[in-house]
C-alpha positions in Angstrom: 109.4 -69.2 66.1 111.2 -71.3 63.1 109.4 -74.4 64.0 106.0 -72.8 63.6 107.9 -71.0 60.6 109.1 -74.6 59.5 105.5 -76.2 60.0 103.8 -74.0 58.2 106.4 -74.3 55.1 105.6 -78.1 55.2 102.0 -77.9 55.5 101.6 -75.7 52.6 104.3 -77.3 50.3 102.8 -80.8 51.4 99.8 -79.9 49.7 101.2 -78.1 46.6 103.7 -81.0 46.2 100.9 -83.2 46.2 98.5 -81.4 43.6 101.3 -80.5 42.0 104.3 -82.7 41.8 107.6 -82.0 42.9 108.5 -80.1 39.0 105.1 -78.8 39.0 105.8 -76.5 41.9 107.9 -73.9 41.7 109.8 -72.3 45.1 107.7 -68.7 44.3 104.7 -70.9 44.1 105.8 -72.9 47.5 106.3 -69.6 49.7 103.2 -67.9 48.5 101.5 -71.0 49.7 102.7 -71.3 53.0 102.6 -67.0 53.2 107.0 -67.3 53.7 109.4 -66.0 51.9 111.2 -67.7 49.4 114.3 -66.9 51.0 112.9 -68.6 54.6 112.5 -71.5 52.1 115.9 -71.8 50.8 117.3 -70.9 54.5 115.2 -73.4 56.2 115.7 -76.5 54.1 118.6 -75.2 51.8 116.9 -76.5 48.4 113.3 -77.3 46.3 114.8 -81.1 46.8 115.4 -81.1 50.4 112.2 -79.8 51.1 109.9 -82.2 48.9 112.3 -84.6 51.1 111.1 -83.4 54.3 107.4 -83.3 53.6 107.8 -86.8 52.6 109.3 -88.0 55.5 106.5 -86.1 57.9 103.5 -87.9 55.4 105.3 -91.1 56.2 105.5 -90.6 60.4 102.4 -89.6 60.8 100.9 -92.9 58.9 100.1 -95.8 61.0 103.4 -97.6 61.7 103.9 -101.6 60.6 103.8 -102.7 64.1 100.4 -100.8 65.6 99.2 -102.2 62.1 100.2 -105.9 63.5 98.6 -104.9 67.2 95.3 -103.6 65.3 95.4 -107.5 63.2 95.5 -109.5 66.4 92.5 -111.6 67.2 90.2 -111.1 69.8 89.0 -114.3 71.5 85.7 -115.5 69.7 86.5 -112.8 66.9 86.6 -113.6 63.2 90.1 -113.5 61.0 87.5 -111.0 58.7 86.6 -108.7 61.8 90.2 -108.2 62.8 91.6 -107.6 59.0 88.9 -105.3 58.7 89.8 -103.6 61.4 93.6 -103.1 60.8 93.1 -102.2 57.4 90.3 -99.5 58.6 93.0 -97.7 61.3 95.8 -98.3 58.2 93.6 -96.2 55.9 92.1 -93.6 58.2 96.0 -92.9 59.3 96.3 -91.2 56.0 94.9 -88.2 54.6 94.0 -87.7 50.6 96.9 -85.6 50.6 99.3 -87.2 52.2 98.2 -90.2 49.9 98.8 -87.8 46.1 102.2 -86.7 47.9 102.9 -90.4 48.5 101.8 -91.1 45.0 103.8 -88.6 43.7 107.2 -89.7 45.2 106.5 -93.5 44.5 106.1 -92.4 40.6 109.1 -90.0 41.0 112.4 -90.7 38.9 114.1 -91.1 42.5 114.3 -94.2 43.8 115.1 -92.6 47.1 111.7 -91.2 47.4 110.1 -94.0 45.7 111.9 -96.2 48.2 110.6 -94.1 51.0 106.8 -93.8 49.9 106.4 -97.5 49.9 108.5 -98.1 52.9 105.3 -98.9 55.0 103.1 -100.0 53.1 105.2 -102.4 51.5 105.6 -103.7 55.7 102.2 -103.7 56.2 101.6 -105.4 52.1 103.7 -108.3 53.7 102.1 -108.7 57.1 98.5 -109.0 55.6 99.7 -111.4 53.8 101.1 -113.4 56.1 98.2 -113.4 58.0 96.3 -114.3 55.4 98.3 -117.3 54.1 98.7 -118.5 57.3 94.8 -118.1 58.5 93.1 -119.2 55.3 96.0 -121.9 54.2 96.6 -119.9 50.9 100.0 -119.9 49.4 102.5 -117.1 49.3 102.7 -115.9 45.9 98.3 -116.4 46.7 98.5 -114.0 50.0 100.8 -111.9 48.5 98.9 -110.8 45.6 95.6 -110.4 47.1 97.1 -108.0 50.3 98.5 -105.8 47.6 95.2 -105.4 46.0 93.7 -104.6 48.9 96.1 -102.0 49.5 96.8 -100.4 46.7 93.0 -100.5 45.7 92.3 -98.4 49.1 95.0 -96.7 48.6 94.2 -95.2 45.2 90.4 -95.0 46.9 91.8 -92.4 49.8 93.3 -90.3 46.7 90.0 -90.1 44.5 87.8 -90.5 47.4 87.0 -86.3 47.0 85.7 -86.7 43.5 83.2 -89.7 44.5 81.6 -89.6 47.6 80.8 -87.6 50.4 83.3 -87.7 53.5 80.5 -89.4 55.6 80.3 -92.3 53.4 83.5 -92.9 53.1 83.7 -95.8 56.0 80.9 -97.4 54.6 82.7 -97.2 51.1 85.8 -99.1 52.8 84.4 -101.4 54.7 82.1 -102.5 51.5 85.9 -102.9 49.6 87.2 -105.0 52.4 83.9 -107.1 52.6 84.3 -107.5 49.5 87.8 -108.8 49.3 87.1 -110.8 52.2 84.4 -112.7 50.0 86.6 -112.4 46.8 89.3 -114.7 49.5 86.8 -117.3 50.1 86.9 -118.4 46.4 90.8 -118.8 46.1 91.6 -122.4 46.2 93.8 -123.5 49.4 97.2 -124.7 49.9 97.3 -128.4 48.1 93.6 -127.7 46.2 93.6 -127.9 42.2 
């Protein structure tokens, strides 16, 4: 019974924290959302802080983890360096909903750096191992690889959290794979390793 008690608290807090913000929501405001009491609240997670905490660190396990991020970027034989980025960076995305992805937002632009720390935790991972990929595979240089994975990233990453206002849900693949065609082609024009 207090696990489906404890679900339901996060659910609904998840996505008042994430509208919201952690100040913008108050405990009164929490309960009401996730139809508990304010005392369940209190007696579940002990504080406003603790829970913010919690729905943080169930956005974070449910997103796709660095390693099946690596798995997803391995070549197939006879497949293209493109093909298999596009296809990593497509299960990366769809591993995250809008809301987890405001909540995320709203702890990476938090005052804690504990939150902050733990919102970019994986993404910061998977940041690095596009990159390496793509230094490696295209002979660009670090600071080169670096820069353009976090683009890619964080440009789909603030996509998935205005996605609602722009398109319809059924365009949204088509959306993202036109961004990461597009920064595919964007690559091709960065000069390589040793080039002027």
């Amino acid at each position: 019974m207090a696990s489906k008690i404890v679900s339901k608290i996060l659910e609904g807090a998840t996505e008042l924290f994430a509208r919201q913000g952690y100040y913008g929501a108050s405990t009164r405001e929490l309960a009401q959302k996730s139809d508990v009491s304010e005392v369940s609240i209190y007696r579940l997670f002990l504080s406003k802080e603790k829970l913010f905490y919690e729905c943080l660190m169930t956005v974070v396990e449910q997103s796709l983890e660095p390693a099946q991020f690596q798995a997803a970027m391995e070549q197939e034989p006879g497949e293209q360096f493109g093909e298999a980025i596009a296809r990593a960076v497509r299960r990366w995305y769809f591993s995250i909903s809008a809301t987890s992805s405001r909540l995320l937002m709203q702890a990476a632009l938090s005052d804690n750096k504990e939150w902050a720390a733990i919102a970019y935790s994986r993404a910061s991972k998977i940041i690095a191992m596009l990159a390496k990929t793509t230094e490696r595979e295209l002979n660009l240089s670090k600071s080169k690889a670096t820069v353009a994975a976090r683009t890619l990233i964080l440009a789909l990453f603030q996509f998935k959290i205005a996605r609602p206002l722009l398109t319809a849900t059924e365009k949204e693949r088509d959306a993202v794979d036109n961004i990461i065609q597009q920064w595919l082609e964007g690559l091709s024009h960065l000069p390589q390793t040793g080039q002027s």
